[in-house]
C-alpha positions as CSV (number, residue, x, y, z in Angstrom):
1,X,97.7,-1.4,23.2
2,X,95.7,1.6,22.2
3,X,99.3,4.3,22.8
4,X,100.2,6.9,20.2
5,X,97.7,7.0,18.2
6,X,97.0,10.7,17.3
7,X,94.1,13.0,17.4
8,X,92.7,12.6,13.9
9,X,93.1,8.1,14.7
10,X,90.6,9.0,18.2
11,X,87.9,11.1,16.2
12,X,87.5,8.6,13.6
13,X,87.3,5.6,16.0
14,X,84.9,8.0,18.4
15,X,82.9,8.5,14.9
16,X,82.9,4.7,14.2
17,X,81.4,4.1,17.7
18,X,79.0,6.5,17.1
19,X,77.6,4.5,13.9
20,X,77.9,1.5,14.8
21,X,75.5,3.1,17.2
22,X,72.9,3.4,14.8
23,X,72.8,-0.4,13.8
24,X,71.5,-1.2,17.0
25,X,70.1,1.3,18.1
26,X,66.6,0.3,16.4
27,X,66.6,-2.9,18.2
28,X,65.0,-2.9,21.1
29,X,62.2,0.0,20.1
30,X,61.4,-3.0,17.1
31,X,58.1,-4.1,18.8
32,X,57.4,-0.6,20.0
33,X,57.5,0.7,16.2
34,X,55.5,-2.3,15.1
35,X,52.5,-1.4,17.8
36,X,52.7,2.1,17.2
37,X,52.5,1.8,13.5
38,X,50.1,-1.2,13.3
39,X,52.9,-3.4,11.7
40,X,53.6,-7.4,11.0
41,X,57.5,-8.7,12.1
42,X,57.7,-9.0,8.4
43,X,57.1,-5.3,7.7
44,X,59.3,-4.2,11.2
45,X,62.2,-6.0,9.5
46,X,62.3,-3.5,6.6
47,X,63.9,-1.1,8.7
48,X,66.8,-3.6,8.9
49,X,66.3,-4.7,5.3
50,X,66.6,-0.7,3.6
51,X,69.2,0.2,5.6
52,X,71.5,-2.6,4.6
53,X,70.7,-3.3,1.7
54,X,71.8,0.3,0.2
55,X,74.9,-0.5,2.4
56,X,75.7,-2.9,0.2
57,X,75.1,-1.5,-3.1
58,X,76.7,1.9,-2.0
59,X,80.2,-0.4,-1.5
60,X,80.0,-0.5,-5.0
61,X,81.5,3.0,-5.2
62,X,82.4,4.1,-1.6
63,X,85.4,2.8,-2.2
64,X,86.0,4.4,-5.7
65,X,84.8,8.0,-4.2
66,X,87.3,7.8,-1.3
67,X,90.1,7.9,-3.9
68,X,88.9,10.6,-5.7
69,X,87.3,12.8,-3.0
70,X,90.1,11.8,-0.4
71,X,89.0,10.1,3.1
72,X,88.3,12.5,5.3
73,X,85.5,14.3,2.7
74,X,84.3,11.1,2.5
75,X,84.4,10.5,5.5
76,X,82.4,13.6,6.5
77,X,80.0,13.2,3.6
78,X,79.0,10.1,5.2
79,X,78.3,11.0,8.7
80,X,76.5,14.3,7.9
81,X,73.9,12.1,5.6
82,X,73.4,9.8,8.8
83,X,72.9,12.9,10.9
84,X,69.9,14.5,8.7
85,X,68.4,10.7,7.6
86,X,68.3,9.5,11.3
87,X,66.6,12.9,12.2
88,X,64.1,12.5,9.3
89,X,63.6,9.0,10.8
90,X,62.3,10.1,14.0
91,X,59.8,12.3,11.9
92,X,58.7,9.2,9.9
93,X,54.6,9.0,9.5
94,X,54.7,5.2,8.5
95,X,56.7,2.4,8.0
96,X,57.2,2.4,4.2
97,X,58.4,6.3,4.9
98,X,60.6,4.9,7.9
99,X,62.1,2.5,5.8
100,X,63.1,4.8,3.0
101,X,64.7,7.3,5.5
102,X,66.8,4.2,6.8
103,X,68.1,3.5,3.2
104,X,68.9,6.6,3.1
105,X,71.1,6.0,6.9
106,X,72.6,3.0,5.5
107,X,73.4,5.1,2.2
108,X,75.6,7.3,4.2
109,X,76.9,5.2,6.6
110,X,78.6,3.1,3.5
111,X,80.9,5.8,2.8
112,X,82.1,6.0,6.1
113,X,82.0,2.4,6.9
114,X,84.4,2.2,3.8
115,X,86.8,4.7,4.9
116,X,87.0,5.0,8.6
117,X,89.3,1.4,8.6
118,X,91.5,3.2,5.5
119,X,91.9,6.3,7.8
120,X,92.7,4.6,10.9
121,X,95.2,2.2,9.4
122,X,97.0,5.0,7.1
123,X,97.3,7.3,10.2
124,X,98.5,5.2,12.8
125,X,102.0,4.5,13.4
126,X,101.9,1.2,15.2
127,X,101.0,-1.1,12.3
128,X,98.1,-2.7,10.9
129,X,97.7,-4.6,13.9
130,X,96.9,-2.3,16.4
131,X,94.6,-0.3,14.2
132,X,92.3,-3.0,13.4
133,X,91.9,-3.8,16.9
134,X,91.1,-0.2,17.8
135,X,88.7,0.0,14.6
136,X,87.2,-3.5,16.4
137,X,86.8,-1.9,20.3
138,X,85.1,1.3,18.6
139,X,82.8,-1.2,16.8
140,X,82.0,-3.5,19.5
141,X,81.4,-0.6,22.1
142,X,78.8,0.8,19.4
143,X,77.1,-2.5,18.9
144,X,76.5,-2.3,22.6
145,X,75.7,1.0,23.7
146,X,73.2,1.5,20.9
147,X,70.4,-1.1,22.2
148,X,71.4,0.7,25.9
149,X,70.4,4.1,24.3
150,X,67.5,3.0,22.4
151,X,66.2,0.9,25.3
152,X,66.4,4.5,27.6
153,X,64.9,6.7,24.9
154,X,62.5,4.3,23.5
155,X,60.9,3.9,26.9
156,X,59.5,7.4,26.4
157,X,59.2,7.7,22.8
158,X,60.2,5.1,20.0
159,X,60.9,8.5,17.7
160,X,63.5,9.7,20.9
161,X,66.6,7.3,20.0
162,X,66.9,8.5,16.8
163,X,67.0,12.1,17.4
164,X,69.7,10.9,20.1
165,X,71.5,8.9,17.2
166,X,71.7,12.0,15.0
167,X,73.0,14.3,17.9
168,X,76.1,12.3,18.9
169,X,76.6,12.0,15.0
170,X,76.3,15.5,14.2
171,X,79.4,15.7,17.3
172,X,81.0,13.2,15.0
173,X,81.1,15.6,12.3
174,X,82.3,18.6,13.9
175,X,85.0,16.2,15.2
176,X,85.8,14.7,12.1
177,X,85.9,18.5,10.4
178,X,88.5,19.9,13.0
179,X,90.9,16.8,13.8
180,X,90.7,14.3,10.9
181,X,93.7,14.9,8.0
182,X,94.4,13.2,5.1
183,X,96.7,9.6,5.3
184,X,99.9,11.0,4.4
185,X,99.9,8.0,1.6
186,X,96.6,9.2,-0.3
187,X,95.7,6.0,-2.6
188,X,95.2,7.0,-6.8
189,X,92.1,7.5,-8.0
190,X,90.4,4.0,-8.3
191,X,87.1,3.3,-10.8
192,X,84.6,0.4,-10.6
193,X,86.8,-1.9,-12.1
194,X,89.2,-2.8,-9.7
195,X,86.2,-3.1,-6.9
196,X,85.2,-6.1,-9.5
197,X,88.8,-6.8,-10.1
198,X,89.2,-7.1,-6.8
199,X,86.3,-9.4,-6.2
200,X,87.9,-11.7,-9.1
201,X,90.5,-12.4,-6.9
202,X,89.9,-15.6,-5.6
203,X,90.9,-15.3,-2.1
204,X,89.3,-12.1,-2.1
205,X,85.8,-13.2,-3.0
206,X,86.0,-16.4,-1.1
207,X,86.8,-15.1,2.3
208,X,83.6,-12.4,1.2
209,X,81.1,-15.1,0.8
210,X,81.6,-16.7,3.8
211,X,81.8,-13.6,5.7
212,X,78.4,-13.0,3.7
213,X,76.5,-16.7,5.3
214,X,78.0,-15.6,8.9
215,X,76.9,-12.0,8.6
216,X,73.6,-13.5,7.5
217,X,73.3,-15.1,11.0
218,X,74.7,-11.9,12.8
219,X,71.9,-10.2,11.6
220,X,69.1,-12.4,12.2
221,X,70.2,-12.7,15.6
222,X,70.9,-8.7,15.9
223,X,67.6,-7.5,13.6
224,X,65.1,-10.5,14.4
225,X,65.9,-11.9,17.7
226,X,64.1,-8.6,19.4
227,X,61.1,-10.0,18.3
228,X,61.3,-13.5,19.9
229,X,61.5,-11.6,23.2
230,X,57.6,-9.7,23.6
231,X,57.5,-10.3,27.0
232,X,60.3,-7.5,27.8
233,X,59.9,-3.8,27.5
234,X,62.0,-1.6,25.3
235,X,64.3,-0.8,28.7
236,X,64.8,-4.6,29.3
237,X,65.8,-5.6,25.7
238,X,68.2,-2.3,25.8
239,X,70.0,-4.1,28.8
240,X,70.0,-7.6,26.6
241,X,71.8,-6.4,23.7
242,X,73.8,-4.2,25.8
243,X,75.1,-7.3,27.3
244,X,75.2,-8.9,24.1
245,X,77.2,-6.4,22.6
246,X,79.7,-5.8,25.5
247,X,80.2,-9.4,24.7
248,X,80.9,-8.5,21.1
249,X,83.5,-5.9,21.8
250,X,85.3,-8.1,24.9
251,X,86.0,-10.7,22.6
252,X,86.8,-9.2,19.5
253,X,89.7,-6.7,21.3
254,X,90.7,-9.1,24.3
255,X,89.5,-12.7,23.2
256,X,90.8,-12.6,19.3
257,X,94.1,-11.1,20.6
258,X,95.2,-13.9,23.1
259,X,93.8,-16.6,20.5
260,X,95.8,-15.2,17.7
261,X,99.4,-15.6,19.8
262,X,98.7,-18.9,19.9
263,X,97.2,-20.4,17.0
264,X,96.1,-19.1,13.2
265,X,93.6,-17.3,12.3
266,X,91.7,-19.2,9.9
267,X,91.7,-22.3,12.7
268,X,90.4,-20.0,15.3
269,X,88.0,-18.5,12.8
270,X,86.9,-22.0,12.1
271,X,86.4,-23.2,15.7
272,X,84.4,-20.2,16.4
273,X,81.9,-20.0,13.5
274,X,81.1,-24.4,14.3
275,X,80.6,-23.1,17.8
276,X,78.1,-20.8,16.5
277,X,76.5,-22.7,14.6
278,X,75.6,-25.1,17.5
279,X,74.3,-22.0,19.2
280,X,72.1,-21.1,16.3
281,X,70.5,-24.7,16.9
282,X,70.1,-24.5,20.0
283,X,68.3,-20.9,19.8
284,X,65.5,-22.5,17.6
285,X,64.5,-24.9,20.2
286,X,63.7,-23.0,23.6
287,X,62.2,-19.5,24.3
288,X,62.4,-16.9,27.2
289,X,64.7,-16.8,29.6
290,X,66.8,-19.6,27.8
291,X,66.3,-17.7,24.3
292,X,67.8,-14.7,26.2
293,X,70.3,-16.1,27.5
294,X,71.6,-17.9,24.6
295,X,71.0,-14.6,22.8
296,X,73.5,-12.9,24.6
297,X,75.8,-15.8,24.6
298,X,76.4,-15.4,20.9
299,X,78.1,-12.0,21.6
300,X,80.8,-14.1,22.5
301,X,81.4,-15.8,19.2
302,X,80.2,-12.8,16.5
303,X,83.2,-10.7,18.2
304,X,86.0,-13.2,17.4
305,X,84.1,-13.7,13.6
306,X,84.4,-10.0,13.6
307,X,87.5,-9.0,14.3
308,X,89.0,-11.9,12.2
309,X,87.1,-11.1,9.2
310,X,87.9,-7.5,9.0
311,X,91.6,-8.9,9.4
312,X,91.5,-11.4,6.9
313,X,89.9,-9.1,4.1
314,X,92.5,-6.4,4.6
315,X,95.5,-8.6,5.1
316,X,94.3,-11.3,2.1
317,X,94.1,-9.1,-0.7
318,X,96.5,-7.8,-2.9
319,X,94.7,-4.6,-3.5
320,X,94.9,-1.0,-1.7
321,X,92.7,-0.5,1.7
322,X,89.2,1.3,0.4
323,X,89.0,-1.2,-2.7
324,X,89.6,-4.6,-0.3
325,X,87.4,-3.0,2.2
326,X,84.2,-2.1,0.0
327,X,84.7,-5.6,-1.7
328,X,84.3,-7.5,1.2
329,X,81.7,-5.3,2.4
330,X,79.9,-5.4,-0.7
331,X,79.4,-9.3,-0.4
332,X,78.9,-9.5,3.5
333,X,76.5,-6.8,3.6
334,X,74.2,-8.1,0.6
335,X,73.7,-11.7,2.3
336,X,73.3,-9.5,5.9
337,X,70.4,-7.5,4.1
338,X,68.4,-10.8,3.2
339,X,68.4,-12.0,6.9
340,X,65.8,-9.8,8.6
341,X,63.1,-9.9,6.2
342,X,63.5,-12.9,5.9
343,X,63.1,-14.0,9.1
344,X,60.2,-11.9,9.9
345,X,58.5,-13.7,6.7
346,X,59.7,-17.6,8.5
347,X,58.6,-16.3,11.7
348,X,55.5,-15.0,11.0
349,X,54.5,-17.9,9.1
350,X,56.5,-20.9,10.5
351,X,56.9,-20.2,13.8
352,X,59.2,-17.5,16.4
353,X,62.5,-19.8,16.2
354,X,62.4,-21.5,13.1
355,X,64.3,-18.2,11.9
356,X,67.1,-19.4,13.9
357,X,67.2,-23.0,12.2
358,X,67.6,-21.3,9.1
359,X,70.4,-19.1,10.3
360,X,72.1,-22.2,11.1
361,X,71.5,-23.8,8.0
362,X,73.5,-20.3,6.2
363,X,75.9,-20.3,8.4
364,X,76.5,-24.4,7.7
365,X,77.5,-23.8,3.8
366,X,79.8,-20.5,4.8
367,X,81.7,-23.4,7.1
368,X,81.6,-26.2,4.8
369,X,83.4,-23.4,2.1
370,X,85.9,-22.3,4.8
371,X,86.5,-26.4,5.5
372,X,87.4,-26.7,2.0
373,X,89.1,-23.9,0.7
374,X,91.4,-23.6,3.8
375,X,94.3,-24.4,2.0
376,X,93.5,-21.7,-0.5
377,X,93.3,-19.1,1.8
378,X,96.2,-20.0,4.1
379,X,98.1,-19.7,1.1
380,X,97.5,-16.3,0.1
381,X,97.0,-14.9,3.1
382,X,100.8,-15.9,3.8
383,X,101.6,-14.4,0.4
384,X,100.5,-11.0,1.1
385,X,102.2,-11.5,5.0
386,X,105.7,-12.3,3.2
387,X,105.4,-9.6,1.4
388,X,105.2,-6.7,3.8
389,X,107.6,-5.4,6.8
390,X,105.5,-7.3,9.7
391,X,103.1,-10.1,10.0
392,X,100.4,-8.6,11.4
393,X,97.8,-11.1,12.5
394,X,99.7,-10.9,15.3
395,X,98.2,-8.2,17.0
396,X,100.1,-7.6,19.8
């Protein structure tokens, strides 16, 4: 599956691990911040908040300064901002100060979030297919080795995982500076235009917004759930969301793969976001060991909804790599940076699971929306299949 792809294809997928890294790495040191810094779920969950929501705005033009700056300066820029924000995290006095430094993460992990699929794609010679799912297994095994390595450091110092972060990042760097070249195909300079062109398309904004009420739930059950769980230590909830996340990255490389031989994508997609759903229920009426355990079970689903969505949102559009990429990423990532405050505020006030109701009741319109716009999307996501050499949701 993962043959012949060159040096510069296994830097930027080691890179990708690597910050992916950083999303969950805050999780299980969450209550060990909040003690050490005197601070309400509420106020925890605007570590969460920053950091994504300057995601989301920086897709606004990520994905115009890839064109112009070229991928792998972009590429750079935004790893070597993550490596001196995460450091200044672990130096953070407060939370408001801790916050601001995470914005600042989340500012440079845009650009490379934006151009590490673009590089990967234009630089492997298997196809589209392949890529993705390599892009997908670097992802998933970041998800889940960052709780693992916050759970180990954080049980010595909550500050310790994210000097750790910013150490395998700076390696990312010096990677990404000696192996990473250019896409033979560099894409013309794009302006902010065609990012909103782009999300004019139809299609294109539709499959957006209901990756935006999934990615809602992904992170209230990534950013919040930690704090449902204040009976385990920062060690113990490093093992949960390792498990969680090796969950993530089985399905979403093995799981999506044997689905996708068999049946489409948007019916599998589908399928998995209704079983979700009932998950989500189910989360907001139990607590410990049965919380946990449907925790992790939710790894399961958010790697199919993964790997499917990333698919879709390159293989849907009509529009060059970095553009479709920061428009979908635009959209999911502004209803993902919502989630966590927001749940801290429900929880605090309403109750630990009610959070997870709520989740539910997101992730309900996103499905009603993919129910009823299937059609639509069938449609132009065979359009944009007829048109090139290979179809490849197959992902052989």
């Amino acid at each position: 599956m993962f043959k012949g792809f060159p040096p510069s294809v296994w830097a930027t997928a080691f890179a990708t691990l690597v910050a992916f890294m950083g999303i969950g790495v805050v999780d299980p040191i969450l209550p060990l911040i909040g003690r050490a810094m005197g601070a309400s779920p509420a106020q925890v969950e605007w570590l969460f908040t920053s950091y994504i929501g300057i995601m989301a705005v920086a897709m606004l033009l990520s994905g115009v300064v890839a064109t112009r700056l070229g991928g792998k300066r972009t590429l750079t820029l935004g790893l070597a901002m993550v490596v001196v924000f995460s450091t200044l995290s672990g130096l953070s006095p407060s939370i408001p100060v801790l916050a601001l430094f995470r914005a600042g993460w989340g500012l440079g992990n845009a650009f490379f979030t934006s151009t590490a699929l673009s590089i990967i794609v234009g630089l492997s010679a298997g196809g589209m297919g392949p890529a993705i799912t390599l892009y997908e297994a670097a992802l998933g095994l970041g998800v889940a080795s960052g709780p693992l390595l916050g759970g180990f450091l954080g049980s010595m110092s909550w500050r310790d995982p994210f000097f750790g972060t910013a150490s395998l990042m700076a390696i990312g760097v010096i990677l990404t500076t000696t192996l990473v070249r250019e896409p033979p195909r560099r894409e013309p300079p794009r302006t902010a235009r065609d990012l909103w062109r782009a999300l004019g398309h139809g299609p294109v904004r539709t499959n957006a917004l209901i990756g935006l009420s999934y990615s809602f739930g992904f992170f209230v059950i990534l950013a919040y759930s930690p704090l449902t769980l204040r009976n385990l230590s920062a060690a113990a909830l490093g093992v949960t969301y390792f498990a969680w996340g090796l969950l993530v990255a089985v399905s979403s490389v093995v799981v999506v793969n044997l689905l996708l031989r068999r049946f489409h994508p948007l019916a599998i997609l589908t399928v998995d976001l209704i079983c979700l759903w009932g998950v989500m229920l189910a989360m907001g009426t139990v607590q410990g060991l049965v919380l946990l355990l449907w925790i992790v079970v939710t790894g399961f689903f958010c790697g199919i909804a993964n790997a499917l969505f990333t698919t879709l949102a390159m293989e849907i559009s009509p529009y060059p790599r970095s553009i479709s990429s920061a428009a979908y990423n635009f959209l999911r990532w502004a209803g993902a940076a919502v989630a966590p405050v927001l749940s801290g505020i429900v929880g605090q006030r309403l109750g630990l699971t009610v959070p997870f109701f709520m989740a539910a009741a997101v992730l309900a319109v996103g499905i009603a929306a993919l129910l009823m716009q299937q059609g639509r999307l069938r449609q132009a996501l065979a359009e944009q299949l007829g048109s090139g050499p290979e179809p490849h949701l197959a992902r052989k």
